[in-house]
N, C-alpha and C positions, 0 to 999 in steps of 0.2 A: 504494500500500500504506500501511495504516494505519499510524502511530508507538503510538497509546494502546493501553495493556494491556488496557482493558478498554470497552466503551461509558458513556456520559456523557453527562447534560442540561448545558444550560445552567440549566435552572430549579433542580436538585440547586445548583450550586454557587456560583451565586447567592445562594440562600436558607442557604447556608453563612457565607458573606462578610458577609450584612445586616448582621449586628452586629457589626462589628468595623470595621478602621481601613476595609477594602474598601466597607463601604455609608456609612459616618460621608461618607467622601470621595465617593461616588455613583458608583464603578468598578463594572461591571457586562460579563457578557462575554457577548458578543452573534452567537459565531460560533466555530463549531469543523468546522476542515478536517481533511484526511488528514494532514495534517503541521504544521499550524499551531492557533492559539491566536487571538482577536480580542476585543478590549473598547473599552468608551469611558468617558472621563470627565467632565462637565461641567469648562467653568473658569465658575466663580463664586465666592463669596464664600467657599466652605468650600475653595478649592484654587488661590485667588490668591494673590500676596504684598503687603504694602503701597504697592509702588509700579503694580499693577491689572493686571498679568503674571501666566502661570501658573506656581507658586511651582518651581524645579529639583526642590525635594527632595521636591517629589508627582509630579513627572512619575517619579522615582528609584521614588518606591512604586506608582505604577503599572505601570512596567515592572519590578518585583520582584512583585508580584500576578500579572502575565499570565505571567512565566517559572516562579515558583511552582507557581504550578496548573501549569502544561501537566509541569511536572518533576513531580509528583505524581501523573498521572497516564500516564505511561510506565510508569513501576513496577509492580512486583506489591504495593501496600498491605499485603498482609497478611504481605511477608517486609521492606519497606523504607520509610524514612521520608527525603525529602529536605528537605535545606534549604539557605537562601542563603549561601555562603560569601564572596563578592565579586560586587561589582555596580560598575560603572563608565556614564560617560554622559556626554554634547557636548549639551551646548543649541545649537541653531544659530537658533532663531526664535523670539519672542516670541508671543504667542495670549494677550488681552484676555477672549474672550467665546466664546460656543459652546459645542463639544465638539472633543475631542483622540480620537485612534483610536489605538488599538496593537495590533503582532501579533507575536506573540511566533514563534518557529522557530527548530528548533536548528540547530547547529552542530557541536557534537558529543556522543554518546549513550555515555558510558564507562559501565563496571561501575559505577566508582566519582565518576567526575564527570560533569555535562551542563553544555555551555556552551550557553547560548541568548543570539541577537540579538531585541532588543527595537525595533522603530521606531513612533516616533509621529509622525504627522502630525495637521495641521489638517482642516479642514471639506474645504477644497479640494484633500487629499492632500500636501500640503506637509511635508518634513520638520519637525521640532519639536527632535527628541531622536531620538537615537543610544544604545541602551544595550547593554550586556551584561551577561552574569550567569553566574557559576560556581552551578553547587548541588552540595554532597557525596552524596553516595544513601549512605545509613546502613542498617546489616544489621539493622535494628529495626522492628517493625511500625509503619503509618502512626499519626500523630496528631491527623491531622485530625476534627474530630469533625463 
């Protein structure tokens, strides 16, 4: 059984993301289950850190991207607007080069809060990061544009 309120492309929300921090970084999501969320990111120049690692606090926007949308779209848009309240995360692995995956799945689906787990892994399935994410669900219509 379905979790989303309603159906959804990937190319819709994609081509929502393009201009903003979501495409600036080349997060793209590339997969949507009955209960989960799936994107990828390059690691390269626009999402390393100086020392040729993939930087923590884009893998943090990554996995606030993929828990976002997926929190965004549970709801009914036109009575709720959700957003990030707290987000937490464990770097356990280092990733130079390639592409990083994540898939975002909740945890729990309240009125008023959703917690979703975030994991990313490397090329070869390998954990990366550990995230989590609180989002509030606000009685306001969505704002996504």
């Amino acid at each position: 059984m379905s979790i989303w309120f309603a159906p959804f492309t990937l190319e819709e929300v994609n081509a929502r993301g393009a201009t903003c921090a979501n495409g600036h970084l080349g997060m793209e999501l590339i997969e949507i289950g009955e209960d989960y969320l799936r994107g990828r990111m390059p690691v390269d120049q626009r999402t390393r850190q100086p020392a040729g690692a993939l930087h923590g606090g884009v893998s943090v926007a990554f996995a606030e991207t993929l828990a976002s949308w997926s929190a965004a779209h549970v709801v009914d848009p036109a009575k709720y607007h959700c957003v990030g309240q707290e987000i937490n995360a464990n770097h356990v692995r280092a990733v130079t080069g390639g592409w990083v995956y994540g898939e975002a799945r909740p945890l729990h689906l309240g009125r008023t809060t959703h917690v979703w787990e975030v994991r990313i892994t490397n090329e070869e399935g390998k954990l990366v990061c550990i995230s989590r994410m609180t989002a509030a669900v606000l009685s306001k219509p969505s704002e996504y544009k």
